[in-house]
C-alpha positions in Angstrom: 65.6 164.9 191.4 64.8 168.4 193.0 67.2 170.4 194.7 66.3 169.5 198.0 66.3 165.9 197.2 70.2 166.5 196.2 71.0 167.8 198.8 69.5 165.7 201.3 71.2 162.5 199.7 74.6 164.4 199.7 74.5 165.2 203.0 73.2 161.5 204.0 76.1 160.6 202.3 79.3 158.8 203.6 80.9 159.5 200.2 80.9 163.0 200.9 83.3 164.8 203.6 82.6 168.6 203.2 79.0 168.5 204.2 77.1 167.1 206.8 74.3 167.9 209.3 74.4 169.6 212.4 73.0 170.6 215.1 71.1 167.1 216.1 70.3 167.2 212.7 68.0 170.4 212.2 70.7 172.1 209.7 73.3 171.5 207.4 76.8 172.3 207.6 79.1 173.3 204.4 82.8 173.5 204.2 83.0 175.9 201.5 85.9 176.0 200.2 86.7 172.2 199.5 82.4 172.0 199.0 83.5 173.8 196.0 86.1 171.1 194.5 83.9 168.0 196.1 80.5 168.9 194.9 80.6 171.7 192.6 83.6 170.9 190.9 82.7 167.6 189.8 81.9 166.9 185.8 79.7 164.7 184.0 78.5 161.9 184.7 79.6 162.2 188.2 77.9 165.7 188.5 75.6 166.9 191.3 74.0 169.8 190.9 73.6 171.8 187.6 76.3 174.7 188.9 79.7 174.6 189.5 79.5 178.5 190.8 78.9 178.6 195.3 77.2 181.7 194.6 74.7 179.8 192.5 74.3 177.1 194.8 73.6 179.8 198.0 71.2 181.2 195.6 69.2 178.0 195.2 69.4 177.3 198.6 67.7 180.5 199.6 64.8 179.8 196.4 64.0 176.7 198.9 64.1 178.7 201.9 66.8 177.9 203.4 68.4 180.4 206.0 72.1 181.4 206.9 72.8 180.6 210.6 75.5 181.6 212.7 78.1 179.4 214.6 76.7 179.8 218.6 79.4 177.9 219.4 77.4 175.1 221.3 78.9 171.3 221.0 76.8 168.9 219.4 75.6 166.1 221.2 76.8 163.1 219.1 80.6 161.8 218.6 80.3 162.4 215.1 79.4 165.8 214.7 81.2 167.0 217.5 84.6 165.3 216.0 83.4 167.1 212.6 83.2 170.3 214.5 86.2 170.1 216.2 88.1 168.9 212.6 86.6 171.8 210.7 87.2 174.7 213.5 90.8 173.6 214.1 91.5 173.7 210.8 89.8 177.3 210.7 87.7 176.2 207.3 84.8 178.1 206.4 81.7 176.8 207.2 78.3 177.8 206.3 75.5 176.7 208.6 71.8 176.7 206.4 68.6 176.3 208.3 65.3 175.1 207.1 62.5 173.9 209.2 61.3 171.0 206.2 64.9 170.1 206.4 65.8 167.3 209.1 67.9 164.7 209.5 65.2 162.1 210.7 62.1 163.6 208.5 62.7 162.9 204.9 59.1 162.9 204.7 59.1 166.9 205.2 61.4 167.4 202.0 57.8 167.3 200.0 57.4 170.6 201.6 60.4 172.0 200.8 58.9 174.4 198.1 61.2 176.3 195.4 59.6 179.8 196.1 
């Protein structure tokens, strides 16, 4: 599978608490730190992506052009992501909000233009 196809099944995922979407869905949300032991850290056969370095993964994430957001601080909508939100900033975790306009939580159909650039 691509990159982008990796990624959108992790953060589809139930199995997987440290990333997720938000914003109604138009980016993704990382905890990095425990992303980092989840995700990255995993080994063979249960391995995701080809890295276990973040810097790597933030690398290939910007080759599909994807874009570092910042937190504006707006509640989302939904139960679910607002109880992640809440979760993640009282705990004062690291997150990393990524933006790309192919990348939706309702549109898998736009992952075929998600390009490697």
């Amino acid at each position: 599978l691509s990159f982008p196809k990796k990624l959108w099944q992790l953060v589809e995922s139930d199995e997987f608490k440290t990333i997720w979407w938000g914003h109604c869905g138009n980016c993704v949300v990382i905890d990095e730190e425990v992303f980092k032991v989840e995700v990255l850290g995993r080994t063979r056969p249960l391995r995701v992506f080809e890295t276990e370095s973040m810097k790597s993964f933030i690398r290939q994430l910007n080759l599909y052009g994807f874009t570092k957001m910042q937190w504006d601080f707006q509640r989302s909508a939904s139960l679910p992501e607002f109880l992640a939100e809440e979760d993640a900033f009282s705990a004062r975790r690291k997150l990393l909000l990524y933006y790309n306009p192919n990348f939706k939580r309702d549109s898998p159909h736009l992952l075929a233009n998600c390009k490697r650039r």
